[in-house]
C-alpha positions in Angstrom: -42.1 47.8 -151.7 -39.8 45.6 -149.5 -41.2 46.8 -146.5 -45.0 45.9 -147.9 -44.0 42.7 -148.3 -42.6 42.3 -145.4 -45.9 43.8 -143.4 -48.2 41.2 -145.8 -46.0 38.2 -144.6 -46.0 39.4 -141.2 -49.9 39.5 -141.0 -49.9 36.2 -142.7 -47.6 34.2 -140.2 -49.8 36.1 -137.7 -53.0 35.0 -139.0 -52.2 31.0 -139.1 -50.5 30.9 -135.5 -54.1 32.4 -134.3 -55.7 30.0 -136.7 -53.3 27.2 -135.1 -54.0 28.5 -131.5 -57.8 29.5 -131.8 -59.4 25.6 -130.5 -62.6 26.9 -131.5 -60.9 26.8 -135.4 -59.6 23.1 -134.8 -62.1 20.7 -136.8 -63.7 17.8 -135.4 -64.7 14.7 -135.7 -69.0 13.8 -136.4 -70.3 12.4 -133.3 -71.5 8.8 -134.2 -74.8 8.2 -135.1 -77.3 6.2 -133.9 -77.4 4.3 -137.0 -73.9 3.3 -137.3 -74.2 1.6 -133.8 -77.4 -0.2 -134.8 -75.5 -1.1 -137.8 -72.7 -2.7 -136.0 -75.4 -4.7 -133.4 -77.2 -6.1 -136.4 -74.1 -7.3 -138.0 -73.2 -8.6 -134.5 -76.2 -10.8 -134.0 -76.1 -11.9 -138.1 -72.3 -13.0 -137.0 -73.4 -15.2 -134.3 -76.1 -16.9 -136.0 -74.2 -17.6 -139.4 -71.2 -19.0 -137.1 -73.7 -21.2 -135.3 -76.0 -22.4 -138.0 -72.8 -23.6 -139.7 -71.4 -25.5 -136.3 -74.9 -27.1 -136.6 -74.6 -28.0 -139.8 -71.2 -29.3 -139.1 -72.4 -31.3 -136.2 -74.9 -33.1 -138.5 -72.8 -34.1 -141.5 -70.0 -35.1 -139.2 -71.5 -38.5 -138.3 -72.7 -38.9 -141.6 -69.4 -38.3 -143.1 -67.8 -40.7 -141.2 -70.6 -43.0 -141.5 -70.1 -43.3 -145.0 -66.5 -42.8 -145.1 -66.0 -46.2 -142.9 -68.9 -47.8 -145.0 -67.3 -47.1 -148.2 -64.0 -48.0 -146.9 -65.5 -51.4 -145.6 -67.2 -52.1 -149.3 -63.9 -51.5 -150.9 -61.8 -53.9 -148.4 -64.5 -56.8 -148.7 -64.6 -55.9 -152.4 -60.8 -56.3 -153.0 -61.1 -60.7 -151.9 -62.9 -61.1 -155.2 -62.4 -58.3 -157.5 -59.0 -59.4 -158.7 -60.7 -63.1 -159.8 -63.6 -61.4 -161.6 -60.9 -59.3 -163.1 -58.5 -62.0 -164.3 -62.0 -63.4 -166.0 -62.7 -60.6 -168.0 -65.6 -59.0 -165.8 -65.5 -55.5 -164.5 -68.5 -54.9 -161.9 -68.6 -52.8 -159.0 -69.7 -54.5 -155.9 -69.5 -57.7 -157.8 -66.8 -58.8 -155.2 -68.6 -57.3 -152.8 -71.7 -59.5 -152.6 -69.9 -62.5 -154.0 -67.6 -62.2 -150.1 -71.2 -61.5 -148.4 -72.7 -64.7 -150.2 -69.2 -66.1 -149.0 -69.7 -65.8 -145.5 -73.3 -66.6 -145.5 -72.2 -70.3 -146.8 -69.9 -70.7 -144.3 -72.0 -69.9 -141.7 -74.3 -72.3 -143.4 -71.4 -75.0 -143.0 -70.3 -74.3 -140.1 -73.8 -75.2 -138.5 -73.6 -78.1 -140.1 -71.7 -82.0 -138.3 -69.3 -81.7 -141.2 -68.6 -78.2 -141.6 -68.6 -78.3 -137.2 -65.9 -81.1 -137.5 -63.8 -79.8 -140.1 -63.4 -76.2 -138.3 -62.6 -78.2 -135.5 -60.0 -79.7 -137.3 -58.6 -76.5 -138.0 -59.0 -75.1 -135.3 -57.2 -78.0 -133.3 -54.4 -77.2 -135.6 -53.7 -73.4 -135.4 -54.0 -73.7 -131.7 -50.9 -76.3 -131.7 -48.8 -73.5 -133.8 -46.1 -71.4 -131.3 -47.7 -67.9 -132.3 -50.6 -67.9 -134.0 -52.4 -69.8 -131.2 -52.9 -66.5 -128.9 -53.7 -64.4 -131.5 -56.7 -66.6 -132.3 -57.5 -67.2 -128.8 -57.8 -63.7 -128.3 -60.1 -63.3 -131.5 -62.2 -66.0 -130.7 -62.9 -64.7 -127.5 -63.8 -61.3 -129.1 -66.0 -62.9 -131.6 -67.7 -65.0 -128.9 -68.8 -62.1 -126.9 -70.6 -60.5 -129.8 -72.1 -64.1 -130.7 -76.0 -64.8 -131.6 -75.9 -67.6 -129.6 -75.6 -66.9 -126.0 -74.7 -70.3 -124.9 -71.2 -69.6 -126.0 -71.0 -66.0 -124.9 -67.8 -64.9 -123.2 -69.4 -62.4 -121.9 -72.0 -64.3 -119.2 -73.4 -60.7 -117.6 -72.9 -56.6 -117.8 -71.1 -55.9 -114.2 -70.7 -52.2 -112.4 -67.5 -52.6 -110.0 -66.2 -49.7 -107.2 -63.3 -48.9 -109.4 -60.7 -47.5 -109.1 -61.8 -45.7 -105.6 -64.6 -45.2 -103.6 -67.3 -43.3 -105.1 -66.4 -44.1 -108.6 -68.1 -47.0 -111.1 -66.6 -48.8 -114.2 -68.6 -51.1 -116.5 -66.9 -54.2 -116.7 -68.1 -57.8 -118.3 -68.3 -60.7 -115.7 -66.6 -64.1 -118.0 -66.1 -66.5 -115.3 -66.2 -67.4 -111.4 -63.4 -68.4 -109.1 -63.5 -70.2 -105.2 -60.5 -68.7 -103.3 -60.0 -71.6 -100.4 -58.6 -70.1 -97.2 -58.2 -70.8 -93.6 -61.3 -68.7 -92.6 -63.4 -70.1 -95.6 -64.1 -70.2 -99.2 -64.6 -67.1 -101.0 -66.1 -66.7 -104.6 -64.8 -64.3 -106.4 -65.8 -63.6 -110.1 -63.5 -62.5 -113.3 -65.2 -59.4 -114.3 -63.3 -58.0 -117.3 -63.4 -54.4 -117.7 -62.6 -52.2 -121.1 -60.1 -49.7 -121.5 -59.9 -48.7 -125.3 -63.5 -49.7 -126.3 -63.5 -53.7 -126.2 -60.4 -54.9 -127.0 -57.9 -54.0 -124.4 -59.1 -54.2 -120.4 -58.3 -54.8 -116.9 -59.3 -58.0 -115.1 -60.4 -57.8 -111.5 -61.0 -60.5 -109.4 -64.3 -58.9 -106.9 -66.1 -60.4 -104.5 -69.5 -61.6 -105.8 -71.4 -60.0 -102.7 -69.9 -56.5 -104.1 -70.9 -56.5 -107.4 -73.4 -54.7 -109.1 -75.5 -56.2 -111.5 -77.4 -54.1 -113.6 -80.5 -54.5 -116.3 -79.0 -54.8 -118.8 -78.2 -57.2 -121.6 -74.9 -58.0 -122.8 -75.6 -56.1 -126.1 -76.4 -53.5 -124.3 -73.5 -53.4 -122.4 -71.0 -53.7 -125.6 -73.0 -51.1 -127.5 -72.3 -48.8 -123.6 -68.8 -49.3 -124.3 -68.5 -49.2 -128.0 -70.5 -45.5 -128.0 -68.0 -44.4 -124.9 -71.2 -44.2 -123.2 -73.3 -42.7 -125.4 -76.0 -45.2 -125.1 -76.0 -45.2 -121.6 -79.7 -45.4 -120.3 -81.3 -42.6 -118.0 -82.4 -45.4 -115.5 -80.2 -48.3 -113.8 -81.7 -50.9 -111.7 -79.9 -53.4 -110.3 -81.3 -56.8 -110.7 -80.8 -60.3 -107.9 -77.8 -62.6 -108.2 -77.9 -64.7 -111.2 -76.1 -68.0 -109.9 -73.0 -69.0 -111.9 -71.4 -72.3 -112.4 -68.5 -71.8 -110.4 -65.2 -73.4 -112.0 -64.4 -74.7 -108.3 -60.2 -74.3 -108.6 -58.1 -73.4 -106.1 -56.9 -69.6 -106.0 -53.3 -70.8 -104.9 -53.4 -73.7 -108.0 -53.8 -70.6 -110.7 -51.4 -68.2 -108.7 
């Protein structure tokens, strides 16, 4: 009996080492199918146009977003001058404070305009500008404000400029705001102020360039702030450049302002 089981185990140990051995007996893997790989292409190409429907969507409501983000953020800070009076009486409006500051400003402008209103800013003005500190940071303001003004007979801004800056073969926008004679041995030579942005419109350069080497293109001076405000956005597909406006040159000595 020992020795039949012994044979049986034998024969078994043999039979799984040939199964073991025998490649033929090994299984395999199914081939892929030409389904699965159409599967995988269509989920592909689904993939793609998911991710870039949703960029696009995303590239829409991103300016509108902001859009009303600022514009809600601007209603809420013009809001706050008025809200807390209208609160203190009682009243409880949204927006309330909002047109009351609009209706504000609309009366001072209407003041303003007037010889009273004209003398009395005057006044005030001729007041802040004889305090230590205050008096740049309104000359500044003012000058901002002007530039952006309806009425173009105070403009800072007197024409859109293209200079050679900062090397040859490059442009930069700039704002021409006044004119200067530079008096030397070998004659006069008027050079104009041209102003030109670095972060958007309030913070620039200012170059003093030859009038004969300036560009001066078609273009308004809205059109230029809107260039700069839209980092270029705006910028039309055609630029001319236009003849030499003549400017009221200030006539003053280089060397007297150096």
């Amino acid at each position: 009996m020992a020795e039949d089981k012994e044979s049986t185990s034998t024969s078994l140990s043999q039979g799984l080492t040939r199964r073991d051995s025998d490649p033929d007996d090994i299984p395999k893997s199914p081939p892929s199918s030409p389904n699965s790989s159409t599967r995988k292409a269509c989920y592909a190409v689904l993939q793609s146009w998911v991710s870039k429907k949703f960029m696009t969507g995303c590239v829409v409501l991103f300016p509108v977003a902001v859009t009303f983000l600022v514009t809600w953020w601007f209603i809420q800070f013009v809001d706050g001058f008025f809200s807390p009076l209208y609160a203190q009486l009682g009243i409880d409006i949204f927006g309330l404070g909002f047109v009351t500051s609009l209706l504000f400003i609309f009366f001072v402008g209407i003041f303003v305009s007037s010889w009273t209103g004209s003398t009395v800013f005057w006044l005030g003005e001729w007041f802040i500008k004889r305090m230590p500190f205050m008096k740049h940071i309104y000359s500044a303001s003012k000058q901002i404000s002007a530039a952006i003004s309806p009425d173009q007979n105070t403009t800072a801004f007197k024409e859109v400029a293209i200079i050679r800056h900062p090397r040859h073969g490059e442009y930069a926008f700039g704002f021409i705001t006044s004119s200067v004679v530079l008096q030397r041995e070998d004659g006069d030579e008027e050079l104009c102020s041209v102003y030109v942005p670095t972060n958007h419109l309030y913070i620039g350069d200012i170059f003093l360039v030859n009038t004969d080497e300036i560009i001066r293109p078609n273009l308004s001076i809205r059109e230029g702030i809107e260039i700069i405000v839209s980092v270029g956005m705006t910028m039309p597909q055609v630029i001319t450049s236009i003849e030499r406006i003549p400017h009221q040159s200030n006539r003053i000595p280089l060397s007297r302002i150096i």
